[in-house]
C-alpha positions as a printed NumPy array, in Angstrom:
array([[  1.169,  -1.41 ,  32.898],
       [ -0.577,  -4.729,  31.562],
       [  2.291,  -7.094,  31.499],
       [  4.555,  -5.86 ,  35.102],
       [  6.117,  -8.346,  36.508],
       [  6.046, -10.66 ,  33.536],
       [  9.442, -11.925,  32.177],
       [  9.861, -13.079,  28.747],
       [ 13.07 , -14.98 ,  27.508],
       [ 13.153, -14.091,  23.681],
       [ 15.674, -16.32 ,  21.392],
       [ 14.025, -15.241,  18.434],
       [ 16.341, -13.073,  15.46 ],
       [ 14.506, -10.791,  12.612],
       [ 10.601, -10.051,  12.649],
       [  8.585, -12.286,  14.211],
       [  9.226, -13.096,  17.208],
       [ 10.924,  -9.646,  18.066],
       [  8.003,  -7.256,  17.1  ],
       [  5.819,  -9.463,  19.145],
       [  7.988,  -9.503,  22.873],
       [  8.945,  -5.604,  21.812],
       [  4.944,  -5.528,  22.019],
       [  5.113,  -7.143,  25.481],
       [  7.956,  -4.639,  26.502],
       [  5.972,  -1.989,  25.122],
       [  3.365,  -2.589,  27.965],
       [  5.566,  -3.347,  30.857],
       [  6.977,  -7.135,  30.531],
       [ 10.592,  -7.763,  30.981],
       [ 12.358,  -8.743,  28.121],
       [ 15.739, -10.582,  28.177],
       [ 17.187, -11.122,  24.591],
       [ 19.148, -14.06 ,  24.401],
       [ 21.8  , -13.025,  21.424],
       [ 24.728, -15.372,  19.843],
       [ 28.281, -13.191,  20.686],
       [ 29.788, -14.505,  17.792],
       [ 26.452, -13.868,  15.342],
       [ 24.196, -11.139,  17.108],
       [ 21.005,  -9.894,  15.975],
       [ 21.158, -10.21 ,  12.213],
       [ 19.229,  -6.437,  12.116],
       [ 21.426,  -5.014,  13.469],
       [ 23.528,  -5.283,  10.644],
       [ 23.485,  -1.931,   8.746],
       [ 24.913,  -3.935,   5.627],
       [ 21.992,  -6.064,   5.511],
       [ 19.922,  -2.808,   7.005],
       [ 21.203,  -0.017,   5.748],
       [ 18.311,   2.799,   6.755],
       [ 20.092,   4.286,   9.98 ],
       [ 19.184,   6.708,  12.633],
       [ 21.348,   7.307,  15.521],
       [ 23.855,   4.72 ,  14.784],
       [ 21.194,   1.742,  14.719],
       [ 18.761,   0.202,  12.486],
       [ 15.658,   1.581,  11.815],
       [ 14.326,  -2.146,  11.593],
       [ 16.365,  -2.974,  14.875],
       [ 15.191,   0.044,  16.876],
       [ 11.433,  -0.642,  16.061],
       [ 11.734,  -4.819,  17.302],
       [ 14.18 ,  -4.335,  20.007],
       [ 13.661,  -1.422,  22.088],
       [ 12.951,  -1.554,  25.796],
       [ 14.769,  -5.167,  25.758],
       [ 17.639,  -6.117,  27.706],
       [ 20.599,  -8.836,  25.876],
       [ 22.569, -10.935,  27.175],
       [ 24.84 , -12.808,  25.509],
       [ 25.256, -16.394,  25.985],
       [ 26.653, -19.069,  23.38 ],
       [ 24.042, -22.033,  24.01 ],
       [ 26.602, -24.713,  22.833],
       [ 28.621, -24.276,  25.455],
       [ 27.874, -25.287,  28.903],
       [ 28.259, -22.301,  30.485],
       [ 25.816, -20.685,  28.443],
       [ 22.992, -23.553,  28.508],
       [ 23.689, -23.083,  32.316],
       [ 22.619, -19.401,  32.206],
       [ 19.956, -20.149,  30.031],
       [ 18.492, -23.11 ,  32.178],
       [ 18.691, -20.521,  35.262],
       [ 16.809, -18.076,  33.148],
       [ 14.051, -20.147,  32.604],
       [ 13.589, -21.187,  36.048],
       [ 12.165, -17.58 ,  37.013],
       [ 10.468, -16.508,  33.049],
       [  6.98 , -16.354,  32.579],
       [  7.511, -16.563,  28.794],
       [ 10.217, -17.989,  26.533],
       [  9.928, -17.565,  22.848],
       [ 12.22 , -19.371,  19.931],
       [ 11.887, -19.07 ,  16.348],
       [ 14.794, -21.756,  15.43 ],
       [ 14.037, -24.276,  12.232],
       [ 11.722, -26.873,  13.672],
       [ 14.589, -29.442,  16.085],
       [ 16.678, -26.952,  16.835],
       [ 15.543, -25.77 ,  19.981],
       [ 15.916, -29.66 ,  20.734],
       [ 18.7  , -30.194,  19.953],
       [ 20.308, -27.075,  21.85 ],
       [ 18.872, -29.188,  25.296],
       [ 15.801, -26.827,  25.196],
       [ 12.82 , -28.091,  23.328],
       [  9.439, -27.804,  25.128],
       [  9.724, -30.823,  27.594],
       [ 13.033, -29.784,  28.87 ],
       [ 11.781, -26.558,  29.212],
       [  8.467, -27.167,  31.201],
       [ 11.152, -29.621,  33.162],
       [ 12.473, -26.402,  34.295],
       [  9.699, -24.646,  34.887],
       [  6.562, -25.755,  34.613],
       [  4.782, -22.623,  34.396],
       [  6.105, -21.256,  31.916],
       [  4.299, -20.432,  28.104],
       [  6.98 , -21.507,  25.629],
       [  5.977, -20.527,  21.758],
       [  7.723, -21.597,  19.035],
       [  7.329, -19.749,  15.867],
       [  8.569, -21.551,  12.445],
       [  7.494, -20.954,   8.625],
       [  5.698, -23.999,   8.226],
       [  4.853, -25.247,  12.023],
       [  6.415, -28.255,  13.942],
       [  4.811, -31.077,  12.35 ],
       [  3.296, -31.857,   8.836],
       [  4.94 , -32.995,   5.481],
       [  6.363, -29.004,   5.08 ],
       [  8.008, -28.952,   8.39 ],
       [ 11.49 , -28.829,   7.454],
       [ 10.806, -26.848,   4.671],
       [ 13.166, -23.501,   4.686],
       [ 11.344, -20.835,   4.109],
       [ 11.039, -16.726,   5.466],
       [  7.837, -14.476,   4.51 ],
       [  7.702, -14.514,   0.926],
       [  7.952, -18.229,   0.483],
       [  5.061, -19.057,   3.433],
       [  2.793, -16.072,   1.315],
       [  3.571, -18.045,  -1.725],
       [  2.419, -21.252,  -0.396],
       [ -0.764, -19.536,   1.47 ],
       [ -1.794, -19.174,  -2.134],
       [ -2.334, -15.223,  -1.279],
       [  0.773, -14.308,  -3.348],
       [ -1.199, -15.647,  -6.437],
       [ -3.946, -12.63 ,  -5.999],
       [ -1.269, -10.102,  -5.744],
       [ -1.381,  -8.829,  -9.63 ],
       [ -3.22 ,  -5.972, -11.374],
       [ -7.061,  -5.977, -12.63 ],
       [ -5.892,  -4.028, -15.178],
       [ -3.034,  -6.469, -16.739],
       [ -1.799,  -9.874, -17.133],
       [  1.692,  -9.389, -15.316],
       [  2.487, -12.268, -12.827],
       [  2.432, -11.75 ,  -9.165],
       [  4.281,  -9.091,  -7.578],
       [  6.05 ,  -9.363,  -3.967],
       [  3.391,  -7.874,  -1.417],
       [  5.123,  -4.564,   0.534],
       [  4.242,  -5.669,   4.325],
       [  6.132,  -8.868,   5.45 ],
       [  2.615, -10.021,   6.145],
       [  3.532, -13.825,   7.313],
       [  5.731, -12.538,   9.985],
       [  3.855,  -9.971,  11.198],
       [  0.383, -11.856,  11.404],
       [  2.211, -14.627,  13.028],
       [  3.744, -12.052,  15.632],
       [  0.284, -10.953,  16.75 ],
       [ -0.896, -15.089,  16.681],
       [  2.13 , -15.34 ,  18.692],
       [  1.365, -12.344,  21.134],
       [ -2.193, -13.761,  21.68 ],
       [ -1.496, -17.246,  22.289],
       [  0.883, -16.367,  24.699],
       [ -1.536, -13.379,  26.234],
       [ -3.946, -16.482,  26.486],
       [ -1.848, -19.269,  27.754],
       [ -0.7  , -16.711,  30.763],
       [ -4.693, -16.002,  31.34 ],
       [ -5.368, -19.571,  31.701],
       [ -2.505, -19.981,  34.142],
       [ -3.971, -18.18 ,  36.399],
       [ -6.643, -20.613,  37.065],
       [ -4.297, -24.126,  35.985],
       [ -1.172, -22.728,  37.78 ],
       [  0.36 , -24.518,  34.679],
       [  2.237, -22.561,  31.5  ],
       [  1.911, -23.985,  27.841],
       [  3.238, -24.762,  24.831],
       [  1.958, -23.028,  21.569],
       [  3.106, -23.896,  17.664],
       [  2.963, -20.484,  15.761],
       [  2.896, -21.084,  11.871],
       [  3.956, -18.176,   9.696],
       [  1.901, -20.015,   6.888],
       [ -0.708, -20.779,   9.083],
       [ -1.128, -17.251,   9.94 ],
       [ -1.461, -16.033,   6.23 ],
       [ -4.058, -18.867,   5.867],
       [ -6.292, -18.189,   8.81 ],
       [ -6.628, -14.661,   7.58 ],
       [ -7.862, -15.726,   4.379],
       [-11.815, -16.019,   5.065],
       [-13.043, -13.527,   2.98 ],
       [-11.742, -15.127,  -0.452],
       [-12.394, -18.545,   0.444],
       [-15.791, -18.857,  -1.713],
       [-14.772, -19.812,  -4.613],
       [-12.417, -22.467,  -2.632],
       [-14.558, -23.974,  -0.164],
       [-17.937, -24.116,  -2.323],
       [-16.536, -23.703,  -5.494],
       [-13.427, -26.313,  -5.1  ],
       [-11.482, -24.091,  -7.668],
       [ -8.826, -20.928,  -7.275],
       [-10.915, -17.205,  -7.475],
       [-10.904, -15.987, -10.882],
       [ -9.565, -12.65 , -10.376],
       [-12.076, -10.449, -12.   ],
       [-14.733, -12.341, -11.034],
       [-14.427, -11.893,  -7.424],
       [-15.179,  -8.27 ,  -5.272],
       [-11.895,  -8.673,  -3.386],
       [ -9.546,  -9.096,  -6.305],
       [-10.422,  -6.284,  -8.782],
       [-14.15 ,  -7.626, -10.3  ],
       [-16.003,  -5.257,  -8.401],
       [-16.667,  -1.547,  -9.336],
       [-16.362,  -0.143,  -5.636],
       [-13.863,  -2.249,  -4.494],
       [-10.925,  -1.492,  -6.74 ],
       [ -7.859,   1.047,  -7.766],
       [ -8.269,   3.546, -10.419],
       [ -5.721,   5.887, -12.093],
       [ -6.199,   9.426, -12.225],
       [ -4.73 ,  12.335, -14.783],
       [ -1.27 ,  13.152, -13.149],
       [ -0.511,   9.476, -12.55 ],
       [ -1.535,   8.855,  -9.252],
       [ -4.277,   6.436,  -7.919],
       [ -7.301,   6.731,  -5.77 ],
       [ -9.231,   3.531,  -4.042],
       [-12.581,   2.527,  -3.841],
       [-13.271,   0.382,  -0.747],
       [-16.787,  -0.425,  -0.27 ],
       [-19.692,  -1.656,  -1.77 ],
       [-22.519,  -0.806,   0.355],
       [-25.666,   0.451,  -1.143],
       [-25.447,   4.572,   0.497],
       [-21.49 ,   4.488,  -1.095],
       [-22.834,   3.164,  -4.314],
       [-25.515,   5.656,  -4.251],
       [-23.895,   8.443,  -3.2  ],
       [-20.859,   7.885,  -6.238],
       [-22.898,   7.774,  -8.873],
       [-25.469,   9.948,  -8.387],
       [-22.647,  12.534,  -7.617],
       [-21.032,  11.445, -11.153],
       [-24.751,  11.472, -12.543],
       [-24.797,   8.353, -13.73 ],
       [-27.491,   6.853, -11.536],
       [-27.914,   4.03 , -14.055],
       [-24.959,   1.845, -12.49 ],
       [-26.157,   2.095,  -9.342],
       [-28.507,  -1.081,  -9.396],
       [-26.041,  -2.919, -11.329],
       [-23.343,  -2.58 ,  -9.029],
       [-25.249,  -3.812,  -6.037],
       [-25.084,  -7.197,  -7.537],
       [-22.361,  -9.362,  -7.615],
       [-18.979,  -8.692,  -9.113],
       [-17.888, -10.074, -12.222],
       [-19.621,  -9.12 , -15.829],
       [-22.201,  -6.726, -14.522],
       [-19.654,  -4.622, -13.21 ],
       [-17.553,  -4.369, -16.328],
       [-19.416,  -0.993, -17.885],
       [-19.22 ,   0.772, -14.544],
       [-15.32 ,  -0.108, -14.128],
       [-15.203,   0.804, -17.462],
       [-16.911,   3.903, -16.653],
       [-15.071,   4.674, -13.516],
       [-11.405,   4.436, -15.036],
       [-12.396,   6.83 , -17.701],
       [-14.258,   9.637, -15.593],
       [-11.069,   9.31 , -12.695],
       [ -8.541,   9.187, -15.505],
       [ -9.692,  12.682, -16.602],
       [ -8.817,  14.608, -13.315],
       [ -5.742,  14.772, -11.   ],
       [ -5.797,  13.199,  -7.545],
       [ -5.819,  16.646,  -5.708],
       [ -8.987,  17.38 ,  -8.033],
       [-10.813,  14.276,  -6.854],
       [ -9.924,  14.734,  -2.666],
       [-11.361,  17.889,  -3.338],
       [-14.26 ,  16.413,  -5.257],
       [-14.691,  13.125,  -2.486],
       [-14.769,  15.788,   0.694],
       [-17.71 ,  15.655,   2.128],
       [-19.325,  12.894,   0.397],
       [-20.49 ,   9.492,   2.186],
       [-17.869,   7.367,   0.051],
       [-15.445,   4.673,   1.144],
       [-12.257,   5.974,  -0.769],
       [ -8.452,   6.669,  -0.079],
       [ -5.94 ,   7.938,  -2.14 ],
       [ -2.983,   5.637,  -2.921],
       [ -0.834,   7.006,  -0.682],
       [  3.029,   6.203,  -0.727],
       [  5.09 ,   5.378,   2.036],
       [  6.779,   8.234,   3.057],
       [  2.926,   9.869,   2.291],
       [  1.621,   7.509,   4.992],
       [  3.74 ,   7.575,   7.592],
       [  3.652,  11.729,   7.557],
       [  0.199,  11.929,   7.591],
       [ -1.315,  14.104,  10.411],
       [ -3.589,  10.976,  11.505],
       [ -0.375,   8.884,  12.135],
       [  1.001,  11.529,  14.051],
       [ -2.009,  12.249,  16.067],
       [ -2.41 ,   8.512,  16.963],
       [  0.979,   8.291,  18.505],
       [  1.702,   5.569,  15.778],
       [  4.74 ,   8.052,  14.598],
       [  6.366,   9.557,  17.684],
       [ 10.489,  10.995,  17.551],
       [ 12.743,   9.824,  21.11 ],
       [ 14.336,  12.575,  23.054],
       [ 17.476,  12.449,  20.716],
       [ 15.155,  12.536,  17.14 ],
       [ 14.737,   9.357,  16.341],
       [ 11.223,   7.931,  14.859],
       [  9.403,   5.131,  16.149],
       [  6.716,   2.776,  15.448],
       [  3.982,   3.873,  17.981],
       [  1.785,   0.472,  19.823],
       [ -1.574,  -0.011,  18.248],
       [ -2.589,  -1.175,  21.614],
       [ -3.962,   1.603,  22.849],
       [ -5.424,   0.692,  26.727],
       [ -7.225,   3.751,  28.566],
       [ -6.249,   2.588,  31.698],
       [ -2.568,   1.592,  31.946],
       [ -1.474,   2.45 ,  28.425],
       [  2.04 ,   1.278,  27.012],
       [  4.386,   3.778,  28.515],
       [  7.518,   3.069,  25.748],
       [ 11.114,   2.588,  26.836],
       [ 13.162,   3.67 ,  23.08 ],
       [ 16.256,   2.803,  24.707],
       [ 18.38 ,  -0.129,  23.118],
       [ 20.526,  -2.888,  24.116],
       [ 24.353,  -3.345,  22.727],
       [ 25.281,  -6.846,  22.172],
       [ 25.553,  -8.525,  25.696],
       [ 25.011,  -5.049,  27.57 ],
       [ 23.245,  -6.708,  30.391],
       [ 25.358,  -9.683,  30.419],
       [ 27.099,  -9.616,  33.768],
       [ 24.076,  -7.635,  35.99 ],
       [ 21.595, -10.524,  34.515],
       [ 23.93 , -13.356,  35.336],
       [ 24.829, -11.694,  38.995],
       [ 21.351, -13.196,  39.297],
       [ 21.666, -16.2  ,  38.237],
       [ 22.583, -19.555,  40.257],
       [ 25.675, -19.891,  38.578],
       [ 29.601, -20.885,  39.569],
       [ 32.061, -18.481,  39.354],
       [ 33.793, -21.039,  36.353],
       [ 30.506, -20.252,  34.687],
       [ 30.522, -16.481,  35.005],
       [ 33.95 , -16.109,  33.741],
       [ 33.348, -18.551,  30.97 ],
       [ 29.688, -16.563,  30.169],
       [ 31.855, -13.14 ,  30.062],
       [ 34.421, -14.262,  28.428],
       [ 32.852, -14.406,  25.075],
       [ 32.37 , -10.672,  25.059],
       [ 36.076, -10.172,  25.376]])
């Protein structure tokens, strides 16, 4: 697989920084998790968590799989000493700690790179390790918030206030920054012979995936007026419509052969031209039009009436909709373990060397004493390091 041989320290608790090393296990790297005895995990926790299958977490089993933990309290001695042998042989160590933290512990990045100076450290935080926001606490909803992204998230149809988005978006954009900054960082080694240290910013992330939206910011120095803009409910093909039983159908693109084909198969070529403009005013009648003639039929009618035709659609599906869809299934992006338990499949999908997935999952400290037989330690350290798990 991609990533044999590579070893990844991961110190990181919830989304993150999890779902991005579980991608690196996924495709072959080692990954140690470094837990707290005393204050494991967090999602592992079925009262925070309380979806289960087979006695875990469905959030813990799809971030942690294929990992090994050890458990080491990194304000004692004995555990900074495991930790500090650790490094010396990782490829990869990755912390999500408030900005100082890692510092403070005895392992920021210069310590780190002391130890090893190959080695890609990445540091993921809400707000990054430097600017006015830095110590700013904050998880996914707060960076969103502050992206300004949170503001779009309300209805064309009303004048309700934003509602929380349904993906943890933040974290998961700045797992896959994470994943390729590190991905790049061990590329370049091979030619420097030197690792790196990379600054993931959940906030950042939300931000940099922003670029289609930006107009009205960037040349218009003001916020997008929301029915005004193609992306945020102004446009006729770009935009959620109710049908008869209560459900909802999406458009989802504007190009001229969708436009056509729609409304010539509605017969009402006479929206056709003004729809090809931009969004805002001129689209008002065909919305109009559109919420009426979809409001008069149920969603099964419509699928029925969209198959076959050259039209970007979907129907609103819901969760449980989505995730049993025959596509998902097909795509190995829903897949049960030998003992019925569902996964999240890899969207990295190599031909040559795909992921080959390990669903097996760590207890707290399960590796604890086979990982530090390894490790350049003193017996007084040992029993001090096992110890905790007594």
């Amino acid at each position: 697989m991609k990533l044999d041989g590579v070893t990844v320290i991961d110190l990181s608790l919830f989304l993150p920084g999890p779902a991005a090393t579980q991608m690196m296990a996924d495709h072959g790297a080692r990954v140690i998790k470094v837990e707290n005895p005393k204050s494991p995990e967090p999602t592992r926790s079925s009262q925070s968590f309380p979806w289960q299958q087979g006695g875990e977490t469905v959030m813990f089993r799809n971030t942690q799989r294929g990992k090994e933990s050890i458990a080491l309290d990194l304000k004692s001695d004995a555990g900074k000493a495991a930790l500090a042998e650790l490094i010396k042989g990782a490829d990869v160590l990755v912390e999500a700690f408030r900005p100082g933290v890692a510092a403070r512990l005895g392992f920021g990045p210069d310590a780190v790179r002391a130890l090893n100076p190959k080695i890609v450290y990445c540091s993921i935080s809400a707000f990054g390790q430097s600017g006015p926001w830095r110590d700013k606490p904050a998880h996914d909803t707060a960076t969103v918030a502050a992206s300004g992204v949170l503001s779009l998230s309300c209805s064309p149809e009303g004048d309700s206030g934003p509602a929380i988005i349904g993906v943890a978006i933040s974290d998961m954009l700045s797992s896959w920054a994470a994943l390729s900054g590190i991905l790049m960082a061990l590329f370049r080694r091979e030619t420097t012979g030197e690792g790196d240290y990379l600054d993931v910013s959940m906030h950042e992330s939300v931000l940099a995936a922003s670029p289609n939206i930006l107009g009205p910011v960037f040349a218009g120095k003001r916020a997008p007026r929301q029915l005004a803009e193609r992306s945020h409910g102004g446009g006729a093909m770009l935009n959620i419509y109710r049908t008869a039983d209560d459900r909802f159908l999406a458009l989802g693109g504007g190009e001229h052969k969708f436009v056509s084909a729609l409304f010539e198969g509605l017969n009402h070529p006479e929206f056709i031209h003004a729809v090809a403009g931009p969004a805002g005013t001129a689209h008002e009648p065909a919305i109009r039009f559109l919420r009426e003639t979809f409001r008069a039929k149920t969603l099964t009618d419509w699928e029925l009436w969209f198959e076959g035709r050259d039209i970007c659609w979907s129907p609103v599906l819901d969760l449980n909709e989505a995730w049993s869809a025959e596509h998902v299934s097909a795509r190995g992006m829903r897949w049960q373990d030998d003992d019925g338990n569902d996964h999240i499949g890899t969207p990295l999908k190599f031909q040559r060397e795909p992921a080959a997935i390990d669903a097996s999952l760590p207890s707290v400290g399960q590796n604890t004493s086979d990982i530090i037989n390894d490790l350049d330690l003193t017996p007084a350290q040992r029993t001090a390091i096992l110890g905790v798990l007594k």
